[in-house]
C-alpha positions as CSV (number, residue, x, y, z in Angstrom):
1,X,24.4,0.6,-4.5
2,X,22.2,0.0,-7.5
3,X,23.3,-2.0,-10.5
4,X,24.2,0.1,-13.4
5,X,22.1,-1.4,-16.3
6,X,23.9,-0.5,-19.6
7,X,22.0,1.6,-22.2
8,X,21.4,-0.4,-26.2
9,X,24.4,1.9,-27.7
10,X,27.0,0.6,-24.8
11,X,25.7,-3.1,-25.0
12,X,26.3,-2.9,-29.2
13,X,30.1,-0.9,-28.2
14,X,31.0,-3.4,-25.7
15,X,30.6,-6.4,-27.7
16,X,32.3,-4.6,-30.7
17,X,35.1,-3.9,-28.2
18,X,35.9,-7.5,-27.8
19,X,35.6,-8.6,-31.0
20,X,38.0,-6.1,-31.8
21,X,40.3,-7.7,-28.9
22,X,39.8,-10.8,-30.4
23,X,40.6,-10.1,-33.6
24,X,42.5,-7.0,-34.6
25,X,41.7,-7.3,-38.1
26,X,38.0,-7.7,-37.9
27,X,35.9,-5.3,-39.9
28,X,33.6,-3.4,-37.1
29,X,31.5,-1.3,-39.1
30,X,28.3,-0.3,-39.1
31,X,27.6,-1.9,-41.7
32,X,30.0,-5.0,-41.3
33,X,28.9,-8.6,-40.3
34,X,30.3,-8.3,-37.1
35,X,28.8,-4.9,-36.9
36,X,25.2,-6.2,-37.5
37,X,25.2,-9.3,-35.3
38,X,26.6,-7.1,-32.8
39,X,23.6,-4.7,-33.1
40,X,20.6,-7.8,-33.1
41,X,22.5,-9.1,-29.8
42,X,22.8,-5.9,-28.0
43,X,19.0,-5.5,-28.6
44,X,18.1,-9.1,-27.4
45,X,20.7,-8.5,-24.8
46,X,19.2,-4.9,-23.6
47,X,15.5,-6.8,-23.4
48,X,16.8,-9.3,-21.2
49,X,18.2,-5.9,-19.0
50,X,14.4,-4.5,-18.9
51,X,12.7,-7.6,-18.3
52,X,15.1,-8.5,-15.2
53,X,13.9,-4.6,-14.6
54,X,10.4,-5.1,-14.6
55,X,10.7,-8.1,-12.4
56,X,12.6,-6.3,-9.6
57,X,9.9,-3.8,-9.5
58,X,7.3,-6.4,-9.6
59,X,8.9,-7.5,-6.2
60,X,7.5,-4.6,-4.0
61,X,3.7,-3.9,-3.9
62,X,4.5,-0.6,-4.3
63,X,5.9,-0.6,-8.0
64,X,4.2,-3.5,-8.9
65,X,2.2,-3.8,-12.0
66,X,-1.8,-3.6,-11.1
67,X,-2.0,-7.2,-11.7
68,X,1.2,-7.9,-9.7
69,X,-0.6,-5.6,-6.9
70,X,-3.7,-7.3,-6.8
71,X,-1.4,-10.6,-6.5
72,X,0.5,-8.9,-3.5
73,X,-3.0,-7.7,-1.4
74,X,-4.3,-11.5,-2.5
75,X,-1.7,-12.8,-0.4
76,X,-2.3,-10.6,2.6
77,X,-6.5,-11.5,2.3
78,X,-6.8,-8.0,0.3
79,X,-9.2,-7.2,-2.7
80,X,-10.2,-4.3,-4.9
81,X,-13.5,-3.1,-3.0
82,X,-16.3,-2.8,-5.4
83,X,-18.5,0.1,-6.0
84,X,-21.2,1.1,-4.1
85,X,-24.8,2.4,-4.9
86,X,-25.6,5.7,-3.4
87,X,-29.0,5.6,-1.3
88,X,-31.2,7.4,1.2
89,X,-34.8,8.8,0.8
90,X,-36.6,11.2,-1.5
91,X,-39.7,13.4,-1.5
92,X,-42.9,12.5,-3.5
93,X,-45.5,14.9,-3.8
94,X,-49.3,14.1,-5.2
95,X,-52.9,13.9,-4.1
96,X,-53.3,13.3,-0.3
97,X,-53.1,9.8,1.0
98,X,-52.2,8.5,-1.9
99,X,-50.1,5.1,-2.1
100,X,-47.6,3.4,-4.7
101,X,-45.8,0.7,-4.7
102,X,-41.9,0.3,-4.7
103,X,-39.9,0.4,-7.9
104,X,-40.6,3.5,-9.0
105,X,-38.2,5.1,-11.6
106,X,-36.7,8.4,-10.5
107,X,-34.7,10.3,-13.3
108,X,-31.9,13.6,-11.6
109,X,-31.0,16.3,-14.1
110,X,-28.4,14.4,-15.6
111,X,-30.2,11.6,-16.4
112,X,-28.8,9.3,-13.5
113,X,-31.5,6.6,-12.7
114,X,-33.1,5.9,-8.8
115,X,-35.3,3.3,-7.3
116,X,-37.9,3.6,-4.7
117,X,-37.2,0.1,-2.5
118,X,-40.4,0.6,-0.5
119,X,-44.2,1.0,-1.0
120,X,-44.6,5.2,-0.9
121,X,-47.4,6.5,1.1
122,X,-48.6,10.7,0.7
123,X,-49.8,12.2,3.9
124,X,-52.2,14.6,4.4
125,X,-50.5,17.6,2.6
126,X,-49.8,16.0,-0.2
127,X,-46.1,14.8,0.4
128,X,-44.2,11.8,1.3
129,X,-40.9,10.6,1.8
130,X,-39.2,7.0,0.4
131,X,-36.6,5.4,0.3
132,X,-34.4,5.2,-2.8
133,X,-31.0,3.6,-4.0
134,X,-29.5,4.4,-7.6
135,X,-29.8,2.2,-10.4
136,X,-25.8,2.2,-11.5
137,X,-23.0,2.2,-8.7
138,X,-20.5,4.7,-7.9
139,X,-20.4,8.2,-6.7
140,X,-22.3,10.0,-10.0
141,X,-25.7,8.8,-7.8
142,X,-24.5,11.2,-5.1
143,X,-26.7,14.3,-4.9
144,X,-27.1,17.4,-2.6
145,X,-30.3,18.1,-0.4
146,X,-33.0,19.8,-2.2
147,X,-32.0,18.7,-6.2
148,X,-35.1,18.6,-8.5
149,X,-36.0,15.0,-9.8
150,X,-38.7,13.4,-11.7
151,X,-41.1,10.2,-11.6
152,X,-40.3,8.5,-14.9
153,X,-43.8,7.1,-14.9
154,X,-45.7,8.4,-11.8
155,X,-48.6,6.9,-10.5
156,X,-52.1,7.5,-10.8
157,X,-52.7,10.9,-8.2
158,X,-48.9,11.3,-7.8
159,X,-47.1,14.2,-9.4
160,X,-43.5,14.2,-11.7
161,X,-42.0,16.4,-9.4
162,X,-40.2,15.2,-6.7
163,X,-36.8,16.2,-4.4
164,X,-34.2,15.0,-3.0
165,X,-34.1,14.1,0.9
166,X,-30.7,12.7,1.3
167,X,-28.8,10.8,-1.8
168,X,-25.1,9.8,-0.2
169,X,-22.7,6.9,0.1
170,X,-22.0,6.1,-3.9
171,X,-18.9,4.9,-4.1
172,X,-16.2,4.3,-7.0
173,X,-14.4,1.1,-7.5
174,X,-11.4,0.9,-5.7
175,X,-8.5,2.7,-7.8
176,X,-4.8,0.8,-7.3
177,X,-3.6,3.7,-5.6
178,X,-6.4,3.1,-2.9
179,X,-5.7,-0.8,-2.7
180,X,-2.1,-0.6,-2.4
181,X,-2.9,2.1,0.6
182,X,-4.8,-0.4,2.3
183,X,-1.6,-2.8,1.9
184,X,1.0,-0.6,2.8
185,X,-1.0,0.0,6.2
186,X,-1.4,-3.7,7.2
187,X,2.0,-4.1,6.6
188,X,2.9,-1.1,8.4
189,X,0.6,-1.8,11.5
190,X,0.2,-5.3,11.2
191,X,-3.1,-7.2,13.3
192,X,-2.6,-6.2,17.1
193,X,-5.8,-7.6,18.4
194,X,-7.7,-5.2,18.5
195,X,-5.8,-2.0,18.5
196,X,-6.7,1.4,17.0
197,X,-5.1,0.5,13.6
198,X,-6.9,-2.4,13.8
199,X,-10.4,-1.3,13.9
200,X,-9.4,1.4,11.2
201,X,-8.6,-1.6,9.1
202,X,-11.3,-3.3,9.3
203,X,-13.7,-0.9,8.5
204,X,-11.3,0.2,5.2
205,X,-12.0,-3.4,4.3
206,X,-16.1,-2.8,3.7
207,X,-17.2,-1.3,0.5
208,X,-18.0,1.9,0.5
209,X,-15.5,3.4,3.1
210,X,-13.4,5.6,1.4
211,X,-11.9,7.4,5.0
212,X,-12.1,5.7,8.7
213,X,-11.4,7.7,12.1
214,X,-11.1,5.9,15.6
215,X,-11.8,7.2,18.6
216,X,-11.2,4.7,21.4
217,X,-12.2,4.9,24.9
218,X,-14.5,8.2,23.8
219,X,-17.6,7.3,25.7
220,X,-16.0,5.5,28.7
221,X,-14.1,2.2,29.1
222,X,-14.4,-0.7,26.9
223,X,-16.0,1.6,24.0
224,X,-14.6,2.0,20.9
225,X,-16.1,4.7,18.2
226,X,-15.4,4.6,14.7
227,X,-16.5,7.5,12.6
228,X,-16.9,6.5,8.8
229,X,-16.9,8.8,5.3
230,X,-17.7,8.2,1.8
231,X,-15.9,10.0,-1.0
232,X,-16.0,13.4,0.6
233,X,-19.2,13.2,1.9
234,X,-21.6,10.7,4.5
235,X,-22.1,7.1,4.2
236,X,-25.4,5.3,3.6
237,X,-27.2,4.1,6.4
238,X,-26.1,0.4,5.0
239,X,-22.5,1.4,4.7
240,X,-23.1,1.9,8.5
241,X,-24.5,-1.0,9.2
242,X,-22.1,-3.0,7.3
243,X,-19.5,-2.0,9.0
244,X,-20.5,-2.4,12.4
245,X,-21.1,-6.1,11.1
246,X,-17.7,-6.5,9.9
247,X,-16.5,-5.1,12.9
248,X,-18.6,-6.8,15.5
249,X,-17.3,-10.4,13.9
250,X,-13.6,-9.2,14.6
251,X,-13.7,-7.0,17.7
252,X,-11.8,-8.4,20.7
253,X,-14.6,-10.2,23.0
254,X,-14.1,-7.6,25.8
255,X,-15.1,-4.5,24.4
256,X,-18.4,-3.7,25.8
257,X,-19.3,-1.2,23.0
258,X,-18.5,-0.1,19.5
259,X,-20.4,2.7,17.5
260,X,-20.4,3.2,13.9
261,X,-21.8,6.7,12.6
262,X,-20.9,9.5,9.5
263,X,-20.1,12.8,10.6
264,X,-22.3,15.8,10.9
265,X,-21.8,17.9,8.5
266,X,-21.3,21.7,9.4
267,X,-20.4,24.1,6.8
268,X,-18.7,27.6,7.5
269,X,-19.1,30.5,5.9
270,X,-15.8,33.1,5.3
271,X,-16.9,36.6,4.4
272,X,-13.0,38.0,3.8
273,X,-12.4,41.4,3.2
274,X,-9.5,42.3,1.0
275,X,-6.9,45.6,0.0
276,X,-5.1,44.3,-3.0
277,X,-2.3,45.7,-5.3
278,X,-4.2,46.2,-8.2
279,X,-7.5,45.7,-9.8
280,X,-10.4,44.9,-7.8
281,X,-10.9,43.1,-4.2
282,X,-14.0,40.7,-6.0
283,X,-11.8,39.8,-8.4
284,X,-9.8,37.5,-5.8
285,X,-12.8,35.8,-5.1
286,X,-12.1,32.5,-6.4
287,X,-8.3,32.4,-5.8
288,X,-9.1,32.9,-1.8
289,X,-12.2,30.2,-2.4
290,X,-9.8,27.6,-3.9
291,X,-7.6,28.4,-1.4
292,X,-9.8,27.9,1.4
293,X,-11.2,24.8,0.1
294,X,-7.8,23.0,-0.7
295,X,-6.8,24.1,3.3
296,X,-10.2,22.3,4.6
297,X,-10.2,19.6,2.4
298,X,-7.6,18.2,4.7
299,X,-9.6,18.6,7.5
300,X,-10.5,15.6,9.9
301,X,-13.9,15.5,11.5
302,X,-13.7,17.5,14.8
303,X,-10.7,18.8,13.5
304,X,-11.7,22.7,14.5
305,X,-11.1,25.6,12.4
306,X,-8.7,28.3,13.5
307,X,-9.2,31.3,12.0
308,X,-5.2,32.7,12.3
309,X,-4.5,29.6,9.6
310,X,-6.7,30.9,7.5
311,X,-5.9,34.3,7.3
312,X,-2.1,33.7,7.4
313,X,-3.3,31.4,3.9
314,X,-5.0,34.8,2.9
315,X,-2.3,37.2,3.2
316,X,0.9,34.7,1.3
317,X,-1.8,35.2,-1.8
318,X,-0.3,37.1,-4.5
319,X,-1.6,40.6,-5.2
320,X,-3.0,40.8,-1.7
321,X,-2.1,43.5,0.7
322,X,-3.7,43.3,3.9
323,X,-6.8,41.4,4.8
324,X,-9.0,40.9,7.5
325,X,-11.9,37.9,8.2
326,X,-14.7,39.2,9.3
327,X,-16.6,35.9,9.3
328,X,-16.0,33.9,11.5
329,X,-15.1,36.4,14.3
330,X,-13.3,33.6,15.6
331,X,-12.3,29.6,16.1
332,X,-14.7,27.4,15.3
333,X,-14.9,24.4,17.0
334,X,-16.6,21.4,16.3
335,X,-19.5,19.3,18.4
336,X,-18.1,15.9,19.4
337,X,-20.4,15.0,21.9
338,X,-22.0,11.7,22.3
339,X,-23.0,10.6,18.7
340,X,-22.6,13.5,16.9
341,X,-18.9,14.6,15.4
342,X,-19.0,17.7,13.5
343,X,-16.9,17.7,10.4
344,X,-16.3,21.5,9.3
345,X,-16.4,22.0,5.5
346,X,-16.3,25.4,3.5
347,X,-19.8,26.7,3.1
348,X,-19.9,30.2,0.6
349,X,-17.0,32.7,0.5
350,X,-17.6,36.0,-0.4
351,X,-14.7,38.7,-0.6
352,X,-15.0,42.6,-0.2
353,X,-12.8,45.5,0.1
354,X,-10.9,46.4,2.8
């Protein structure tokens, strides 16, 4: 049973209470003597109350303070991980067989800032790929295949215009509700030696990681296969490799083999066809979109897609009276073969009449 903490008002009537027992006589007032030094003690007596509150809840990691919380994960060899850079390779275009050094400045739509970190070289028809990290960490640097950039200063023989190859892995810093997830896990599943949880652990620990699936035994005995994500979308090649560092350093001695790889991503596309109550089918286009995307959001890689789920998702909408999906004409199930592990995401949804 909790302790009932007394508000300000029954603090001030208590000790008016017994001064009145005390003294029958006394003047209890507002406005009295005994009424204003029983007012400035009841406040200094109700602080006491909240600061005795505050360090209860201090106590537990998960109503500490963020200061407190970093203290807790401290303890337990646990740190905010820092923000992380997104990286991977763009495309130059220019005069054939041209060459530039690294360091090139690479401006996206929005103004966010790349670097080229290696000498760029144009082939034959004109086009070349480098690699490229962003200038300021965090998950802003993260950009889709195929958006439009531009060489700050370009080169002698190489063109402004330039594209985007692959751009993933940018990473925020680690918000509180993140690090005391971390905590509440190794408390949870504390070190094993090597178990599942274990290896999940560890690769939570690197920068980065924002999501960490284990698949042990997948590719025969003594293997263990850890599939990594970043924010809600691939990790850098580093992140990777980082990783599988941290890992290897901590792995029991006996396992013969441990893989570290993103997901493939494989997007599907719902064409949904709809008889509503009123107005027009189209016009439930981006309820059943949002819809769709909140239900695959949750989805693990090689989780598969089955197609019943969404429609029963479909028909609870409001204003919808029947529907059918005609794409996909059926479950979709992922690859997980070897290295590759399909995560399903939601590609384009488009929504007709019934």
């Amino acid at each position: 049973m909790s302790y009932p903490v007394p508000d300000l008002a029954t603090i001030e009537a208590d000790i008016l209470r017994d001064i009145a027992n005390q003294d029958a006589d006394a003047d209890t007032t507002t406005d009295s003597d005994n009424g204003i030094r029983a007012a400035a003690t009841a406040s200094a007596v109700s602080g006491l109350y909240d600061h005795q509150q505050w360090i209860a809840r201090q106590i537990f990691p998960d109503s500490a303070d963020p200061d407190m919380l970093a203290r807790h994960a401290t303890l337990h060899g646990l740190s905010k991980k820092q923000a992380k850079a997104a990286e991977g390779t763009i495309l130059l275009n220019g005069q054939p067989n041209e060459q530039a050094g690294s360091g090139l400045i690479v401006l996206a739509p929005d103004g966010t800032q790349y670097q080229t970190t290696a000498a760029a070289a144009l082939g034959a028809d004109g086009t070349g790929t480098v690699s490229a990290i962003a200038v300021v960490a965090g998950s802003a640097g993260n950009l889709d295949e195929g958006t439009a950039l531009a060489l700050s200063s370009p080169p002698q023989n190489f063109s402004s215009v330039a594209s985007v190859v692959s751009m993933v892995g940018g990473t925020d810093v680690e918000t509180d509700d993140e690090l005391l997830a971390r905590l509440l896990d190794l408390l949870r599943h504390p070190p094993a030696g090597g178990n599942a949880y274990d290896y999940r652990r560890w690769a939570m620990d690197v920068s980065g990681v924002t999501a960490a699936y284990v698949y042990p035994l997948r590719r025969g005995p003594g293997t263990v296969d850890v599939l990594i994500t970043s924010g809600s979308g691939l990790p850098s090649a580093s992140t990777i490799n980082a990783v599988k560092t941290h890992i290897d350093t901590l792995r029991p001695a006996g396992i013969a083999d441990v893989w570290v790889g993103g997901p493939v991503i494989r997007s599907i596309d719902f064409l949904v066809a709809l008889q509503v109550s009123s107005g027009e089918p189209e016009d439930m286009q981006p309820t059943v979109q949002t819809t769709l995307a909140n239900w695959m959001a949750a989805f693990r890689p090689a989780d598969p897609m089955i197609r019943s789920q969404a429609e029963a998702l479909i028909s609870t909408l409001n204003g919808v009276v029947d529907r059918a999906i005609q794409t996909p004409t059926a479950n979709v199930t992922p690859e997980n073969s070897g290295e590759t592990i399909e995560w399903l995401q939601l590609g384009n949804v488009q929504v007709v009449p019934l």
